[in-house]
C-alpha positions as CSV (number, residue, x, y, z in Angstrom):
1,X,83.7,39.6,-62.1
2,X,82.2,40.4,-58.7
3,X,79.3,42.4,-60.8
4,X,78.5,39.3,-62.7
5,X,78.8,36.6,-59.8
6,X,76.3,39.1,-57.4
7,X,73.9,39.1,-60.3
8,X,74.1,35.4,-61.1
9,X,73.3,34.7,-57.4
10,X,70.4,37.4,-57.3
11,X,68.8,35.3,-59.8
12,X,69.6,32.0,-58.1
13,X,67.5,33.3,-55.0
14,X,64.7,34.7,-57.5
15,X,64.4,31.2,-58.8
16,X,64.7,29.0,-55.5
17,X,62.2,31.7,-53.5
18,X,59.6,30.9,-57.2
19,X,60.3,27.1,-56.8
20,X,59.8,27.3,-53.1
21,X,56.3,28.7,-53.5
22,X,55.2,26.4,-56.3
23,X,52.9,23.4,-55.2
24,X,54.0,19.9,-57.5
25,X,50.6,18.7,-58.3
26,X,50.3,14.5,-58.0
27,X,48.1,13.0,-60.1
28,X,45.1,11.6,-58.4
29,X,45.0,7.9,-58.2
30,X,42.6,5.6,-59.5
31,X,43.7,2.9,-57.0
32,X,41.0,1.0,-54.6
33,X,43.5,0.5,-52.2
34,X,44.8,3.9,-51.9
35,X,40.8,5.4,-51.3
36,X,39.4,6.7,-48.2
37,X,36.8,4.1,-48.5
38,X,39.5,1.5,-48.6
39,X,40.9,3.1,-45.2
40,X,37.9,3.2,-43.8
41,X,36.9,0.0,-44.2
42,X,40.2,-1.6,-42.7
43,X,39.6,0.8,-39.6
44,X,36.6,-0.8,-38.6
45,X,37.5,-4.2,-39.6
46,X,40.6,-3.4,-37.0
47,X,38.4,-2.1,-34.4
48,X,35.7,-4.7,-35.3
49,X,38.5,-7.9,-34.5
50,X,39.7,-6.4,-31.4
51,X,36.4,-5.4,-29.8
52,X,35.1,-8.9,-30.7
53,X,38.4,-10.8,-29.3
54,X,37.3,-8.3,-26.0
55,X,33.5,-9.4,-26.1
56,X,34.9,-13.1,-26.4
57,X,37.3,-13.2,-23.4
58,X,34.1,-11.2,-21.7
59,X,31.7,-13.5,-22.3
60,X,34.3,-16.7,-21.3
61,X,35.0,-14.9,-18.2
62,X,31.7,-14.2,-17.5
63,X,29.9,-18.0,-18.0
64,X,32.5,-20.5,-18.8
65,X,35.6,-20.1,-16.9
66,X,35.5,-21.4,-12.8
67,X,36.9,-19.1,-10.5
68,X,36.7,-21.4,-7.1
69,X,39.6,-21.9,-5.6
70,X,39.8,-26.1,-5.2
71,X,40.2,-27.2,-1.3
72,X,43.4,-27.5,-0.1
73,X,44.8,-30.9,0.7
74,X,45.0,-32.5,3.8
75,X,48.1,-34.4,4.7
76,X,47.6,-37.5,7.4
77,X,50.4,-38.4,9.9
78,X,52.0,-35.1,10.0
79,X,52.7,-33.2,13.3
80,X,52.1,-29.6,14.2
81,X,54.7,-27.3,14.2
82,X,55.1,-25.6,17.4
């Protein structure tokens, strides 16, 4: 019985070590949205938006927005500390 079950499991590891080694080919697909092109294309629509929301804050910072500090109010009838 011992025979038997050593020689069973021999060929168990033959087998695994043969599947282990064997490469399950996928077929290729067809799909647009599973292309390189398709992957490609998002990319640089990604980088595209966020650059241009970058060059849009850029340019508002840069002519639209007022940095200067408005003057600071002066308060009649109070006394100096001190």
């Amino acid at each position: 019985m011992a025979g038997a079950q050593s020689v069973l499991m021999a060929n168990l590891a033959a087998v695994v070590k043969e599947a282990k080694d064997e490469e399950i080919q996928m077929p290729k697909s067809d799909d647009f949205f599973e292309s390189k092109t398709f992957r490609l294309l998002t990319l640089m629509l990604y980088m595209g938006g966020v650059s241009g929301m970058g060059l849009t804050l850029a340019v508002y910072y840069l002519f639209i927005w007022d940095s200067r500090m408005p003057p600071l109010p002066v308060f009649k009838h109070t006394h100096p500390i001190g």
